[in-house]
C-alpha positions as a Markdown table, in Angstrom:
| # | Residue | x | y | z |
|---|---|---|---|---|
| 1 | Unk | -56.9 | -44.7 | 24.7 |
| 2 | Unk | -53.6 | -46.4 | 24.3 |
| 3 | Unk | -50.6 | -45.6 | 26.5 |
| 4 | Unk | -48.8 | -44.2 | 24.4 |
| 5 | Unk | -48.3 | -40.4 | 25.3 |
| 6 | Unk | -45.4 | -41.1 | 27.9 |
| 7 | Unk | -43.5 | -43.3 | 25.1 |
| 8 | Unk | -41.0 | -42.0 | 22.4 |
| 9 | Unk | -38.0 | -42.7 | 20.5 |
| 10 | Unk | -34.6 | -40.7 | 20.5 |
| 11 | Unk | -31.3 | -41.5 | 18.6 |
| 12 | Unk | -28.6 | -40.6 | 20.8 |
| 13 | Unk | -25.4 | -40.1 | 19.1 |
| 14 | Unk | -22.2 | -41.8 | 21.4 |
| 15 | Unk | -19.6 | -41.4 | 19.3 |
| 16 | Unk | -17.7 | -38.1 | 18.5 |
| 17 | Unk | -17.6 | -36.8 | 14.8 |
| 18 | Unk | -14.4 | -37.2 | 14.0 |
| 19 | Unk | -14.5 | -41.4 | 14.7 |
| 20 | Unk | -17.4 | -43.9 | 13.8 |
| 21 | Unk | -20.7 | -43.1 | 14.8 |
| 22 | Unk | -22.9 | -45.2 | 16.9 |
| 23 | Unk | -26.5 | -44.6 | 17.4 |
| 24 | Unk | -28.4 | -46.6 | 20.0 |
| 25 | Unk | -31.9 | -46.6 | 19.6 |
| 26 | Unk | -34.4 | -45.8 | 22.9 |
| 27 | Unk | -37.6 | -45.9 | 23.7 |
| 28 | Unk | -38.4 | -44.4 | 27.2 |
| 29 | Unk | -42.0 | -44.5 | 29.2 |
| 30 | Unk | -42.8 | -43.1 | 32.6 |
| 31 | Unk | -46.3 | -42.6 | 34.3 |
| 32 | Unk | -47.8 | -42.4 | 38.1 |
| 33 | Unk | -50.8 | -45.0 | 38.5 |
| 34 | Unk | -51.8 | -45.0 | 42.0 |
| 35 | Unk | -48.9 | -43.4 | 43.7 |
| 36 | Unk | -46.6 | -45.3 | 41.8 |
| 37 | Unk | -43.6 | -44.0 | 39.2 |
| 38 | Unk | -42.9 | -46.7 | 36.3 |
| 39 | Unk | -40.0 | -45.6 | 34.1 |
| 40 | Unk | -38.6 | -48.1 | 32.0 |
| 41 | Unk | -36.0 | -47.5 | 28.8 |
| 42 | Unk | -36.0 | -50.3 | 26.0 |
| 43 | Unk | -32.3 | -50.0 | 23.8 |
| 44 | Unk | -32.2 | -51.7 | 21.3 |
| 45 | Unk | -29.1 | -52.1 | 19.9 |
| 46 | Unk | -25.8 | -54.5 | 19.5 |
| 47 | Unk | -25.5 | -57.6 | 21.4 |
| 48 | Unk | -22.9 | -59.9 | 21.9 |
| 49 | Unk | -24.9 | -63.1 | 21.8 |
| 50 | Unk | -21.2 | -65.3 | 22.4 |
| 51 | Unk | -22.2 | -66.3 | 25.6 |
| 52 | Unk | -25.3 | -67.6 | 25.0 |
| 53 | Unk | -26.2 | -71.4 | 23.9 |
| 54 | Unk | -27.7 | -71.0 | 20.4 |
| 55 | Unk | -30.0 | -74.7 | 19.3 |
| 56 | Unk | -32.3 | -75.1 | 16.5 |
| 57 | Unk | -32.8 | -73.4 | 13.6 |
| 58 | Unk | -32.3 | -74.5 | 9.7 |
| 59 | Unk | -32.0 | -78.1 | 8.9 |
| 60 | Unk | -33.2 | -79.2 | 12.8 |
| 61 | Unk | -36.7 | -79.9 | 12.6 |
| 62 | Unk | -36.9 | -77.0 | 15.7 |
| 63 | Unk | -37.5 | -73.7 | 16.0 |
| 64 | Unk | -34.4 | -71.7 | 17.2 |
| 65 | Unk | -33.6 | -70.7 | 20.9 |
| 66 | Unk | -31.4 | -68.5 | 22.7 |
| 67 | Unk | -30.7 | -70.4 | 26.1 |
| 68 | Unk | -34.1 | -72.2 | 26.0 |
| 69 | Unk | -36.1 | -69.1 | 25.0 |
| 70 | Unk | -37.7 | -69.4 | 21.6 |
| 71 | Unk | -36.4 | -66.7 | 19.2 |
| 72 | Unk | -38.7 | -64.1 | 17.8 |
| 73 | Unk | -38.6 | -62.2 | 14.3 |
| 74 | Unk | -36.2 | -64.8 | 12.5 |
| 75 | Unk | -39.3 | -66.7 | 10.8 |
| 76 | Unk | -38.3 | -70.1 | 13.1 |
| 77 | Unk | -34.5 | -69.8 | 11.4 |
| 78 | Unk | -31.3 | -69.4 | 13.3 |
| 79 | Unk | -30.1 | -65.8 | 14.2 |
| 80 | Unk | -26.6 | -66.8 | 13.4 |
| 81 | Unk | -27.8 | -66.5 | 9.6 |
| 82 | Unk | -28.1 | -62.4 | 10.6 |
| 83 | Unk | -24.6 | -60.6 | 9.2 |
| 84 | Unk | -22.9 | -59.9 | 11.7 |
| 85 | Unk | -23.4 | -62.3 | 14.4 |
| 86 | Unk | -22.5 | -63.4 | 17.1 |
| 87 | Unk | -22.9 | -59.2 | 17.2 |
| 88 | Unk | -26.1 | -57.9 | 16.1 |
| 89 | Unk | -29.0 | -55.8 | 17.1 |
| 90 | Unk | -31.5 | -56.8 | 19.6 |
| 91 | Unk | -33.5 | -55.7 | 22.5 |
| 92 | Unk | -29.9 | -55.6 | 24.5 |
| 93 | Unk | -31.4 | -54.2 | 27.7 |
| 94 | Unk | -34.6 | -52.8 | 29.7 |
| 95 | Unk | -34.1 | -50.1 | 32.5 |
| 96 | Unk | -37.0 | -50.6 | 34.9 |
| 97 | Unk | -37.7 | -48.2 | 38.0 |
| 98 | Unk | -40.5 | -48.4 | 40.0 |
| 99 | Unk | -40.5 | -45.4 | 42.5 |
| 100 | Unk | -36.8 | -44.4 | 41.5 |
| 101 | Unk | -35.4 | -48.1 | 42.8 |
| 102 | Unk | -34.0 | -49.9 | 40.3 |
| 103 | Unk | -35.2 | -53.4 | 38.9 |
| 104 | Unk | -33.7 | -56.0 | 37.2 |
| 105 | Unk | -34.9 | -57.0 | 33.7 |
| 106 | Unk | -33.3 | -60.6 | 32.8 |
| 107 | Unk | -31.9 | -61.1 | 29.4 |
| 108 | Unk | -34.0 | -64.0 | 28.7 |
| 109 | Unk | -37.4 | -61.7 | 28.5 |
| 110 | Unk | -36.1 | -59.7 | 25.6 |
| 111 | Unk | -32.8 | -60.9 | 24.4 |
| 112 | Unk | -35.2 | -63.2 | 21.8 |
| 113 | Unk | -36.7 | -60.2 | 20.1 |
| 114 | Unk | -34.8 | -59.6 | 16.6 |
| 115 | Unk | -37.0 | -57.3 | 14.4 |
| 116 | Unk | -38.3 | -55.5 | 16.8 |
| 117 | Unk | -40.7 | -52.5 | 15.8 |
| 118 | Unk | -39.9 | -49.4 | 17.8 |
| 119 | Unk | -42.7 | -46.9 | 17.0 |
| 120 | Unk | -45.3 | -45.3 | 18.6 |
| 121 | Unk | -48.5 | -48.2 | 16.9 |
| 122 | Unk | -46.0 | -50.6 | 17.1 |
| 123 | Unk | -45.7 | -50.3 | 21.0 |
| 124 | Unk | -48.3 | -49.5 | 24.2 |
| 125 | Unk | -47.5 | -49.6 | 27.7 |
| 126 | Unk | -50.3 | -50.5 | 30.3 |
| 127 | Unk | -50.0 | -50.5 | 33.9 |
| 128 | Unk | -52.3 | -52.2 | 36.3 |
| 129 | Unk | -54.5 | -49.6 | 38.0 |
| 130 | Unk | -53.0 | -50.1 | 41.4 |
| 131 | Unk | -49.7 | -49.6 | 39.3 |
| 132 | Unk | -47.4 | -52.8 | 40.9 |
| 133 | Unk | -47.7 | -54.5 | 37.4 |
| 134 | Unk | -46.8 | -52.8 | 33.3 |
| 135 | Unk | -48.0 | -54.8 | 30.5 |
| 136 | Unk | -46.1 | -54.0 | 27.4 |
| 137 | Unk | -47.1 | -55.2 | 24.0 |
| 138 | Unk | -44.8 | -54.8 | 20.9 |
| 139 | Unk | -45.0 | -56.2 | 17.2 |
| 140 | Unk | -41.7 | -56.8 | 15.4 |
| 141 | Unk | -40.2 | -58.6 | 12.0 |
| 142 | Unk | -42.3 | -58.8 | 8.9 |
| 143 | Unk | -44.3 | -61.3 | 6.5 |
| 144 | Unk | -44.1 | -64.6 | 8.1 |
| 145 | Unk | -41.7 | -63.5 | 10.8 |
| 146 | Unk | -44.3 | -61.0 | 12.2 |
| 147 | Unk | -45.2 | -61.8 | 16.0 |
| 148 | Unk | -46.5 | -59.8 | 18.6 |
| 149 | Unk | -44.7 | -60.2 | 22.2 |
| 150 | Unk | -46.4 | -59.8 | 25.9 |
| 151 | Unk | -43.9 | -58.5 | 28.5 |
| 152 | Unk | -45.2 | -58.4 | 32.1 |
| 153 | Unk | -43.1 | -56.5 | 34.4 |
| 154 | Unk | -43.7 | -56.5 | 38.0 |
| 155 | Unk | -42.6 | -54.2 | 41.0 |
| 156 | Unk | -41.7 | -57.5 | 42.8 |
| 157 | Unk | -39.4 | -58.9 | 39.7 |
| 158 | Unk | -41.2 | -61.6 | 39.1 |
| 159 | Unk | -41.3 | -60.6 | 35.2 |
| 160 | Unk | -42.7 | -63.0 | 32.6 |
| 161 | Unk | -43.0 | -63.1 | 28.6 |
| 162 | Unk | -46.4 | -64.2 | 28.4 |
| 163 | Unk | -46.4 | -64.6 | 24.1 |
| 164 | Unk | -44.0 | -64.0 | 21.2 |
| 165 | Unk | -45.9 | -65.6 | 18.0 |
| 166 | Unk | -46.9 | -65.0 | 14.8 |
| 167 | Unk | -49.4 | -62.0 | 14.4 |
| 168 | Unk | -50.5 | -60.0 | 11.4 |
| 169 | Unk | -53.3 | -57.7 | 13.2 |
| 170 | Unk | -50.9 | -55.3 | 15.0 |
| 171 | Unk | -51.2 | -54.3 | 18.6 |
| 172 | Unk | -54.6 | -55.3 | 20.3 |
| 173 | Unk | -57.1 | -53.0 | 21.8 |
| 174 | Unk | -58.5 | -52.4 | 25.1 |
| 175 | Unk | -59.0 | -54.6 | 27.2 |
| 176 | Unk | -55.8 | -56.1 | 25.8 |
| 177 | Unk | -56.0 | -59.4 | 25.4 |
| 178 | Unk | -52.7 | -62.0 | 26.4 |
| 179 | Unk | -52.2 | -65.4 | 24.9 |
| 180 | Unk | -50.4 | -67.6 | 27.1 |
| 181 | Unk | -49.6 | -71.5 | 25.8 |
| 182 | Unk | -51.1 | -74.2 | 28.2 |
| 183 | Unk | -50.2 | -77.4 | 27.7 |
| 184 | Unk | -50.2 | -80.0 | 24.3 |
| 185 | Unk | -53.4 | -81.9 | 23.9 |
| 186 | Unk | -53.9 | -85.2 | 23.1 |
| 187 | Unk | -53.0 | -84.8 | 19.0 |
| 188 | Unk | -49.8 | -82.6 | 20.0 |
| 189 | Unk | -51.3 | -79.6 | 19.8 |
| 190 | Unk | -49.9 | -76.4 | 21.5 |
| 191 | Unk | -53.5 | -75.2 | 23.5 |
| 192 | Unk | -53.4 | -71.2 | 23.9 |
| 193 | Unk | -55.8 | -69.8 | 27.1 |
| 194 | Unk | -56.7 | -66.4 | 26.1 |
| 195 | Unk | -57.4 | -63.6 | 29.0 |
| 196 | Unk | -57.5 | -59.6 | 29.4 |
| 197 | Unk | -54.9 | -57.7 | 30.6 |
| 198 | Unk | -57.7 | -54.9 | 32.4 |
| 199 | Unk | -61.3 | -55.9 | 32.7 |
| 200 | Unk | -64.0 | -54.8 | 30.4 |
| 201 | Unk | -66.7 | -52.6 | 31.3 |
| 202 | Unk | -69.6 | -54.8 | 32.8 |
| 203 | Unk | -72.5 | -55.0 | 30.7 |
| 204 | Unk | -76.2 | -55.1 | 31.8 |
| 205 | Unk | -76.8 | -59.3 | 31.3 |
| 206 | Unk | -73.3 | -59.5 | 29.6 |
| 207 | Unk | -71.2 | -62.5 | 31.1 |
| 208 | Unk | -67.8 | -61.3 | 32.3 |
| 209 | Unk | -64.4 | -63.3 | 30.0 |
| 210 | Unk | -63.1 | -65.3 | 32.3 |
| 211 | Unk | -59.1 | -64.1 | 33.5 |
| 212 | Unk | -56.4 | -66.5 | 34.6 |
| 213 | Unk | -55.8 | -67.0 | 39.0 |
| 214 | Unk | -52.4 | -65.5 | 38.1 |
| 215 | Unk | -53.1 | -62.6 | 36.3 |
| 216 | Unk | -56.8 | -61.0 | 37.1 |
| 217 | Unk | -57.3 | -57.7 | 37.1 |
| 218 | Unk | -57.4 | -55.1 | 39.6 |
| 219 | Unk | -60.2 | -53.0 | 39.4 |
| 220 | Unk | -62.4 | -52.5 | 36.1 |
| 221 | Unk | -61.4 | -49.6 | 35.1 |
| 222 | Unk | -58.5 | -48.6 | 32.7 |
| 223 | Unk | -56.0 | -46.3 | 34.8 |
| 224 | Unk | -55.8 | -42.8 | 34.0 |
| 225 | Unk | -52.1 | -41.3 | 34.5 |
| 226 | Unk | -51.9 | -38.8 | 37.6 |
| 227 | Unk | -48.8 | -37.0 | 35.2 |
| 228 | Unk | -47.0 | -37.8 | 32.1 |
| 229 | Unk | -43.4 | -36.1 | 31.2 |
| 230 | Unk | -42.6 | -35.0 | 27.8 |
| 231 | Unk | -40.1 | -36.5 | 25.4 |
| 232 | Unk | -36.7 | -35.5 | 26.8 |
């Protein structure tokens, strides 16, 4: 079952009446796994993208970037085609606690993500079971700009944005499968390594998918959430 329970959405009204009206979208997920607290808070919302260095795009031959981090949701086309920019809404910050001490989320793992869908099967959080690591899987855009991102935080900071392509199947099930890009062949080709985010159940003569050194699971077992909040 997906781990989704703990996540919701709130509009949050931070203007008075009387003026213009902002509403910042939120999407908020806390759990215990093994002792552990995870709370983390995706806004999405407007971002001043000024300081960042903006290359590629239309008319380049190469897919856009935000200070060397390929852009998500814009169909391989420039962001500074969206009204509005260099303003416009993106994932403009993740809160991340691990045991009530804050973390720091880099801009570079989710400034990138234009588009992005923030509902509940558009979205699943899943810790590892000794709960130092969150996996978080997210589709955004549409048509050709659909794409499904992996977001790995860790209790130590060392985050990493394992994927952020083109998908049209939606969120992927247990055991939550990652894509990660390893190399060009010989022909130019981008190779993709595929492994699982928790191990499958082992299966009487069944051979075990093989994981990557950096990421193997803990345990075989999905985690089961000692408590879960409700929306606030």
């Amino acid at each position: 079952m997906k781990h989704l329970a703990v996540a919701f959405l709130a509009l949050i009204c931070t203007a008075p009446a009387q003026s213009s009206v902002h509403f910042e979208k939120i999407v908020r997920y806390r759990e215990v796994v093994s002792g552990q607290t995870i709370e983390v808070a995706i806004h999405r919302k407007p971002f001043d993208f000024s300081g960042c260095k903006l290359t590629g795009g239309e008319n380049t031959g190469e897919v856009a970037k935000l200070d060397g981090v390929e852009v998500a949701g814009t169909d391989g086309g420039s962001p500074a085609r969206l009204a509005g920019w260099p303003v416009v809404e993106s994932i403009a910050e993740i809160e991340l606690k691990w045991n009530d001490k804050s973390i720091a989320v880099p801009k570079q793992f989710h400034i990138n993500l234009f588009n992005l869908t923030l509902r509940e099967d558009s979205i699943q959080f899943i810790p590892r079971p000794a709960g130092n690591e969150l996996l978080i899987q997210a589709t955004g855009g549409d048509g050709g700009a659909s794409y499904l991102v992996s977001l790995v935080l860790r209790k130590d900071g060392k985050h990493k944005q394992y994927e952020c392509g083109y998908c049209e199947s939606g969120l992927r099930p247990f055991p939550y499968e990652i894509e990660e890009q390893a190399g060009v062949n010989e022909q130019g080709r981008t190779m993709i390594e595929t492994f699982t985010w928790l191990e499958p159940k082992a299966e009487a003569g069944a051979d075990q998918p093989a994981t990557s050194s950096e990421s193997k699971p803990e345990g075989n077992e999905k985690p089961q959430p000692e408590s879960e909040v409700a929306p606030r």
